[in-house]
N, C-alpha and C positions, 0 to 999 in steps of 0.2 A: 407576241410569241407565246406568251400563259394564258392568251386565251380570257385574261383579266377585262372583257370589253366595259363589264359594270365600274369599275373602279376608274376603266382611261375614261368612260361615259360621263361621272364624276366630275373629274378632275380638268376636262377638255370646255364641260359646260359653264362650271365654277371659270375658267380663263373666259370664254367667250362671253358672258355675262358682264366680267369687272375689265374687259377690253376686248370693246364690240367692233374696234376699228381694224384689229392685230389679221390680215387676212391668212396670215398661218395659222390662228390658233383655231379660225374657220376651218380651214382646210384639214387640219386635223382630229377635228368634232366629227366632221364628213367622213374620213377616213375609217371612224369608230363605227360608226353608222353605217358603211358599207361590212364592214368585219362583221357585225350583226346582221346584217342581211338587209337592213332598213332603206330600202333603196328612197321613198322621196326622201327621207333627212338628210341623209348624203345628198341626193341631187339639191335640194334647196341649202344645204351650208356651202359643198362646192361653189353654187352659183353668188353664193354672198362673197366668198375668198374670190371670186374671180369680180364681183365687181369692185370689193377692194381694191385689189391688184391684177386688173387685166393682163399685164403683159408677162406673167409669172406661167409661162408653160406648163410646168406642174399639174396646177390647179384643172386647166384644158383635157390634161392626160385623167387624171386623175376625173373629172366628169365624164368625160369620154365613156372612162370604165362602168361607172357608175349608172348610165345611162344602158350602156350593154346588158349589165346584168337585169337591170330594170326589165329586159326586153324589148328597148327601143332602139333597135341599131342604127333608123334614121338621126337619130341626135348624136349619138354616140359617134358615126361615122363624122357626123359634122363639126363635135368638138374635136377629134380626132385631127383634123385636117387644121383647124385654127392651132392644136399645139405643135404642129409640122411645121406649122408657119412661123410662130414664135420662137421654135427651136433652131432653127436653120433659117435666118430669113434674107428674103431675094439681095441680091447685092449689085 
């Protein structure tokens, strides 16, 4: 919300470094990285948080977007659809 990206960039890199397994703390390196605009860092942390933890929908939505703004709507649609799936799944 302050706009602090250098500081969460820090701090999210410092976590993902001294726990490289934590797929949140992936996910939220990515996140920073999208708030900068840095769209592959985003797309390559989300996809690391997502092969941590595949079935955390989130992470799906969260590339989804990432891939959007990248300009890729082919993927974006495609993660898109996998976090549909995880979110609500067939019964």
């Amino acid at each position: 919300q302050t706009k602090a990206y250098g500081k969460a960039l820090e701090m999210y890199s410092g976590l993902v470094q001294r726990y490289p397994d934590v797929a949140t703390y992936q996910n939220s390196l990515g996140s920073v990285y999208l708030m900068m605009e840095k769209y592959p860092q985003a797309i390559a942390q989300f996809q690391t948080a997502i092969r941590l933890d595949p079935s955390e929908p989130r992470f799906h939505l969260h590339l989804s977007k990432a891939y959007e703004q990248a300009g890729d709507s082919a993927q974006a649609e495609e993660e898109y659809h996998r976090y549909q799936s995880l979110k609500s799944p067939e019964k």
